[in-house]
C-alpha positions as CSV (number, residue, x, y, z in Angstrom):
1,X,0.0,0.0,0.0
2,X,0.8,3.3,-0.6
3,X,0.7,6.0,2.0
4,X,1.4,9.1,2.2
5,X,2.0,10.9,5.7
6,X,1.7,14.9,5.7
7,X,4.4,15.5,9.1
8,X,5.7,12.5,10.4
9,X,9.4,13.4,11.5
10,X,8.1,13.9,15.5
11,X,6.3,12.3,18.0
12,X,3.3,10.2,17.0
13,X,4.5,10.4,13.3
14,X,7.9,8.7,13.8
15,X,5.6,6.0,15.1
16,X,3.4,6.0,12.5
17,X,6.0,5.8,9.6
18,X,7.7,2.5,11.9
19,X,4.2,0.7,11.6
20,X,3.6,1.4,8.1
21,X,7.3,0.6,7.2
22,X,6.8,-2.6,9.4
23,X,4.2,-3.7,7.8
24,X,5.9,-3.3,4.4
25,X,4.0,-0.3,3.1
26,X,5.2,2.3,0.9
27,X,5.8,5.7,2.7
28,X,6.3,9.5,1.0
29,X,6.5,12.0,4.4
30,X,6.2,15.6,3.3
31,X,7.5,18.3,5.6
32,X,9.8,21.3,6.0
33,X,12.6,19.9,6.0
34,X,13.6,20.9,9.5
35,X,13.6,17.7,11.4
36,X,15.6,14.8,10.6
37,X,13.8,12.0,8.3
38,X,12.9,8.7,10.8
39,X,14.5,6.0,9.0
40,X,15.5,7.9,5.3
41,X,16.7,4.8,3.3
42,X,13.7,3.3,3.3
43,X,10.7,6.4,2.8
44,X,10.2,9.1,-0.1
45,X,11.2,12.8,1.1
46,X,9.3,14.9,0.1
47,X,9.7,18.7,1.1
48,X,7.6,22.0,1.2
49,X,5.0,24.2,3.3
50,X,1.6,23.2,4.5
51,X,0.9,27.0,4.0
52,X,0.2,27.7,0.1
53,X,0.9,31.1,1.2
54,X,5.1,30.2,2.2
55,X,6.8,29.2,-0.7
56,X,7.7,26.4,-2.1
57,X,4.5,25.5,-0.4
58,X,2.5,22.4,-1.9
59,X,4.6,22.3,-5.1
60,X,5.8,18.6,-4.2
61,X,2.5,17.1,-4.1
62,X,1.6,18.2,-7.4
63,X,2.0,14.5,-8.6
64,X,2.0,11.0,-7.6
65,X,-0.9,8.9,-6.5
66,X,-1.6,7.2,-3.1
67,X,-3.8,4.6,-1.4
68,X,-4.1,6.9,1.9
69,X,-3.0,10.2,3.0
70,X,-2.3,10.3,7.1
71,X,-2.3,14.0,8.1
72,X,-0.7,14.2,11.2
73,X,0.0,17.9,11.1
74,X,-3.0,19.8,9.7
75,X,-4.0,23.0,12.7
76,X,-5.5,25.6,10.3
77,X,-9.2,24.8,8.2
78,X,-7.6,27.3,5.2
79,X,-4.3,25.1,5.1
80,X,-6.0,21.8,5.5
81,X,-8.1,22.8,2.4
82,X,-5.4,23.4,0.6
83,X,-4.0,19.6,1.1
84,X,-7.1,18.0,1.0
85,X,-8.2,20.0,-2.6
86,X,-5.1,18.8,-3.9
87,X,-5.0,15.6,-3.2
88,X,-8.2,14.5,-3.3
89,X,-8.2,13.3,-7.3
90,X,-5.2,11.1,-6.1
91,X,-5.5,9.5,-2.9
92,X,-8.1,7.7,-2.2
93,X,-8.4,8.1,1.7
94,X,-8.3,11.1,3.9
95,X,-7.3,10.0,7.7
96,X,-7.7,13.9,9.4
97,X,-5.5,13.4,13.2
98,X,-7.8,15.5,15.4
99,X,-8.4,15.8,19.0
100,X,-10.8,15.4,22.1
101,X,-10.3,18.8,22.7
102,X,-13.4,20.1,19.7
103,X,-15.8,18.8,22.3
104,X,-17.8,22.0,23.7
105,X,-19.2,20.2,26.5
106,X,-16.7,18.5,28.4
107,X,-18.0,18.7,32.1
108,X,-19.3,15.4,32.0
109,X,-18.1,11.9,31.6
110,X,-19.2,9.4,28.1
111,X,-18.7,12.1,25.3
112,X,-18.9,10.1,22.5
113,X,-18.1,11.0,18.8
114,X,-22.2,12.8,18.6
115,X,-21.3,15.2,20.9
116,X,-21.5,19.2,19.8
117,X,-18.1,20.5,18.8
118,X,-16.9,24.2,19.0
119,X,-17.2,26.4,16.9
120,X,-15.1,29.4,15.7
121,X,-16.8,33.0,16.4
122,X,-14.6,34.0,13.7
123,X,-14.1,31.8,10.7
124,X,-10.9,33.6,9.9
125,X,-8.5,33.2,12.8
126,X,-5.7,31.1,12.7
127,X,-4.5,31.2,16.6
128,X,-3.8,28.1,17.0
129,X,-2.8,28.5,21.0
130,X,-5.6,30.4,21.5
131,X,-8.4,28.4,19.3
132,X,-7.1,24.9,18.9
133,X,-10.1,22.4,19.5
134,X,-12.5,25.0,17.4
135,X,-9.6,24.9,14.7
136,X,-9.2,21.1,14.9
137,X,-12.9,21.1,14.4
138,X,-13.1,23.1,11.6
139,X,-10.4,21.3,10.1
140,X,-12.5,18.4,10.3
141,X,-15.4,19.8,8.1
142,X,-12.7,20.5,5.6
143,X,-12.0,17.0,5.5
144,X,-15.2,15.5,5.4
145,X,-16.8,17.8,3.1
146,X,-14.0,17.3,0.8
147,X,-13.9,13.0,1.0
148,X,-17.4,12.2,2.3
149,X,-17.2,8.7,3.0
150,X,-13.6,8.4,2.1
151,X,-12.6,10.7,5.5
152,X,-11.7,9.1,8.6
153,X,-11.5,11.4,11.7
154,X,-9.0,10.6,14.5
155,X,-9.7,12.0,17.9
156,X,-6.7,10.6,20.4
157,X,-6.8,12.0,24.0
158,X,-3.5,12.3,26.0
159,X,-0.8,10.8,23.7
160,X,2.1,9.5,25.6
161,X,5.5,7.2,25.2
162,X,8.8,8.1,23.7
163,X,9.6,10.6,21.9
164,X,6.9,12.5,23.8
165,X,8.0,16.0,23.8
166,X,5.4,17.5,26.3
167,X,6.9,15.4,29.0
168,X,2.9,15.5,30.4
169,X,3.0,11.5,30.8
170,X,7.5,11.6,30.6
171,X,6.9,14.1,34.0
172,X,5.6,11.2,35.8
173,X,7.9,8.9,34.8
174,X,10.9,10.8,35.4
175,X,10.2,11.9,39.0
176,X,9.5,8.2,39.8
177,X,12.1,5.9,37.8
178,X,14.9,8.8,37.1
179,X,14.3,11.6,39.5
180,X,18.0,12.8,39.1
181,X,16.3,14.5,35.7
182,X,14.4,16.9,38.0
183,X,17.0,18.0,39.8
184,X,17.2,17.9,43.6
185,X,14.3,16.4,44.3
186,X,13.3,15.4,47.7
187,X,12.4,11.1,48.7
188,X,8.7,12.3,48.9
189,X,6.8,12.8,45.3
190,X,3.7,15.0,45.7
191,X,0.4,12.9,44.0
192,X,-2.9,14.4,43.8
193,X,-5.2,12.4,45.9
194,X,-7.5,10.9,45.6
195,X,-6.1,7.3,44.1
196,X,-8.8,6.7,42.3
197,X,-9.3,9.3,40.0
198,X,-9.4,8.4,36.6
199,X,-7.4,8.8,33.7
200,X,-6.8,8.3,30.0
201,X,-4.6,8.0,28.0
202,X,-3.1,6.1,24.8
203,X,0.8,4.7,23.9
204,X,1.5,6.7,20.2
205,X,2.3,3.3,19.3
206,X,-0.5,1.8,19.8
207,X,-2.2,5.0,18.3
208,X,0.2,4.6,15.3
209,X,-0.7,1.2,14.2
210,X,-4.3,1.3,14.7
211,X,-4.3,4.7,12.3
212,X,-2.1,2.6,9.7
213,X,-4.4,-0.2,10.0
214,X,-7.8,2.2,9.5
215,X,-5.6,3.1,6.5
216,X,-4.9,0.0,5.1
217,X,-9.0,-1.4,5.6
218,X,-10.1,1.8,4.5
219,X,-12.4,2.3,7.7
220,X,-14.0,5.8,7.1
221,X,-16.2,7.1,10.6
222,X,-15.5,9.4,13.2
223,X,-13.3,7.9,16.3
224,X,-12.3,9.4,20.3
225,X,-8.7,7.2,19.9
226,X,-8.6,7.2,23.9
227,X,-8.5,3.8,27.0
228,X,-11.2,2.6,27.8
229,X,-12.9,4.7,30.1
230,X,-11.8,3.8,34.0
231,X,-9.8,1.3,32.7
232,X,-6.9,3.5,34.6
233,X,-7.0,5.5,37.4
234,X,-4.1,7.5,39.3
235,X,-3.5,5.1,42.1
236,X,-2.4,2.3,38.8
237,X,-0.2,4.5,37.3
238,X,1.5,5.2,40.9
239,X,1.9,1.1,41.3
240,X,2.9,0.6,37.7
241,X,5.5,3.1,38.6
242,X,6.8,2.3,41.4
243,X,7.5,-1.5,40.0
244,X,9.1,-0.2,37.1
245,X,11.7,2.3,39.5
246,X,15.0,0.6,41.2
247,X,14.9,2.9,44.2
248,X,11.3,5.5,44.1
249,X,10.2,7.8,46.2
250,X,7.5,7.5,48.3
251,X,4.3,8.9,47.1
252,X,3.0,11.8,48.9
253,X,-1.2,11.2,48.6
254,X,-2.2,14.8,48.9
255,X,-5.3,16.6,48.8
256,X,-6.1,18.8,46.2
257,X,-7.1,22.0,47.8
258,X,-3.0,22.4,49.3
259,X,-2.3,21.7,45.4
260,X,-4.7,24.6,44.8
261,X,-3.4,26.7,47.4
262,X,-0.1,27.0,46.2
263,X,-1.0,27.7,43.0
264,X,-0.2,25.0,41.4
265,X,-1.4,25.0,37.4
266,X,-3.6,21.9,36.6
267,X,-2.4,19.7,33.9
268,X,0.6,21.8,32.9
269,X,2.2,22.7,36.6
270,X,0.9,18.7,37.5
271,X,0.5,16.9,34.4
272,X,-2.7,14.6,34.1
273,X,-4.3,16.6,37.6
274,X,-7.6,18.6,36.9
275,X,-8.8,19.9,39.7
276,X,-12.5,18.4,40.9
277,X,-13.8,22.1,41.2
278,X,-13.3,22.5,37.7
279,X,-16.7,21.0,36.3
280,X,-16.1,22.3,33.0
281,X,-13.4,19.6,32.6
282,X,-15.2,16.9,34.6
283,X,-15.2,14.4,31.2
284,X,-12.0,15.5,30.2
285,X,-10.2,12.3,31.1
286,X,-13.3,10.1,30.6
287,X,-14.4,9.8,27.0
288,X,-16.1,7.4,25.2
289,X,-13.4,5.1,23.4
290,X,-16.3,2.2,22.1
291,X,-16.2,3.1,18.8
292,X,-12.2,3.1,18.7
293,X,-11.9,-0.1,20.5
294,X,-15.0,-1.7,17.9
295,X,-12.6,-1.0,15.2
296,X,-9.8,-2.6,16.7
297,X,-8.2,0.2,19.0
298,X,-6.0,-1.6,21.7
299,X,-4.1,-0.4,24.8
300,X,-1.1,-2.2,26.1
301,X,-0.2,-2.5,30.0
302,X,0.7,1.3,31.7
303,X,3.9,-0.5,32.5
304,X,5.2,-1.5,29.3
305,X,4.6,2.5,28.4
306,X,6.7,3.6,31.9
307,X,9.6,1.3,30.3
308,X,9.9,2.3,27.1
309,X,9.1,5.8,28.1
310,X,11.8,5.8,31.0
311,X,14.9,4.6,28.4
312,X,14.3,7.4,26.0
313,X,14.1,9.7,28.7
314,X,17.3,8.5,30.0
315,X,19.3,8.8,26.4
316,X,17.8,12.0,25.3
317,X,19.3,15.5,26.2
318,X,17.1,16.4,28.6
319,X,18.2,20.5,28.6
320,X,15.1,22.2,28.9
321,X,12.7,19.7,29.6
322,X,10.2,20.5,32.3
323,X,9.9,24.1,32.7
324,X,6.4,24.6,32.9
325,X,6.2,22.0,35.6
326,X,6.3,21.4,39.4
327,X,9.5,22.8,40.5
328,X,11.1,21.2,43.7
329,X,11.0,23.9,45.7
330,X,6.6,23.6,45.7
331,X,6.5,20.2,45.1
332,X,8.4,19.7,48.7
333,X,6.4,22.7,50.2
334,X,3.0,21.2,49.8
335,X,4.4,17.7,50.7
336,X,5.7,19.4,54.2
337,X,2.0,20.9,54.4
338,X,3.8,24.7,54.3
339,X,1.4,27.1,54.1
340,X,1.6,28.9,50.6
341,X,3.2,32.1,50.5
């Protein structure tokens, strides 16, 4: 099979270029030309600008024909179009990556692929920081009215594993199995309680290969790409981590309102913690994944994901990494039960 994969030199897309290759498929990546080709002897190159407007622009996809198109890095409904228009006499399936985040009503838990989406107050903006799940939704449209049955729509949750730049998921894993990358860190590591809080996420590879295979069966529909709901909560993800660590810290179970307190920023300043006062986010970590999981969706163990996850982490040049995050300082404030300053 042919495929063609619009991005694919980062995170999810170096995984989905190792399935297709894996399975012996034909690859062409088109990008900028800025990141290093995963794997170059063995996929077509292909380089240019999303943006029609930023030259060379589209000019390499001008020709060549191609089972699939994977589009991994479409943000912006006008640039999308511009893909999708030009392709579409050529390809004969559109697979658009999206998001959870178009959902307008997230405050409760079971949004499944019906639910409303957001919309853009105005169709022209391109801030993608500002707008993202409205854009992603918009970009969606493009798609679908473009391919009609021939569009499949991807919706993945919290992407994690290596080569996950975020460090939302690599956070956790770092501060349990190598701690040393945080810095001086205390033997205490500051959880958001309570243990059974819920969470979701999916391994990019498993995300990878199920996208190639929707490819390769031509499965059009609309899919949340997510775990089973409640198959995870916080109190697993603490135990798969602490078997996967040679020497952890304990974990410090602590109540949310000292998190609060001390200003702490949900999700980014404690990756995967949204606070329970928030009820606009309520569903947030509890989609409905049974369409994804019908069509052959599958999640492997949390702990094969710490491992795998923990050996990149502990090879790549780590500079940088973790900014936005808990620094050490807080983190062993609230675990002390300091008041916040």
């Amino acid at each position: 099979m042919k495929l063609l994969v619009l991005g694919g030199t980062q995170f999810l897309g170096r995984h989905v270029v190792s399935a297709a290759l894996d399975d012996g498929h034909a690859v062409t990546l088109f990008t900028r030309g800025k990141k290093p080709v995963p794997q170059p002897d063995r996929v077509t190159a292909l380089t240019g600008d999303r943006d029609p407007r930023v030259g060379p622009g589209l000019g390499a996809l001008t020709a060549g024909e191609w089972d699939a198109v994977i589009d991994l890095s479409g943000y912006v409904p006008r640039v999308v179009g511009a893909a999708a228009a030009l392709l579409e006499p050529r390809v004969n399936r559109y697979v658009f990556v999206s998001s959870v985040s178009v959902y307008a009503e997230q405050s409760r838990p079971g949004v499944d692929e019906a639910g409303r989406v957001l919309e853009l107050e105005d169709p022209a903006t391109e801030e993608i920081l500002k707008y993202y799940g409205a854009l992603k939704a918009a970009c969606e449209r493009v798609v679908g009215e473009r391919y009609g049955a021939r569009a499949t729509i991807v919706r993945p949750g919290l992407i994690v594993g290596p080569y996950d730049a975020t460090d939302r998921f690599g956070y956790w894993v770092a501060r349990f199995v190598h701690p040393a990358l945080l810095g001086e860190r205390g033997p205490r590591a500051l959880v958001p309680a309570p243990a059974t809080r819920e969470i979701q996420l999916i391994d990019a590879r498993d995300l990878a290969r199920w996208i190639v295979d929707l490819a390769v069966r031509d499965a059009g529909g609309t899919f949340n790409a997510v775990s089973p709901a409640g198959q995870w909560t916080m109190g697993d993800l603490v135990d798969a981590l602490l078997a996967s660590a040679p020497s952890p810290p304990a974990p410090a179970w602590t109540d949310e309102g000292a998190i609060v307190a001390h200003g702490v920023e949900p999700w980014v300043g404690l990756p995967l913690w949204i606070p329970s006062q928030d009820p606009d986010h309520a569903g947030f970590l509890a989609i409905d994944g049974t369409r994804a999981r019908r069509a052959g969706l599958l999640t492997r163990p949390l702990a094969d994901t710490i491992v795998d996850t923990a050996a990149w982490l502990a090879q790549r040049d780590n500079a940088g990494a973790w900014k936005l995050t808990l620094s050490a300082a807080k983190e062993r404030a609230i675990v002390e039960g300091k008041p916040a300053a």
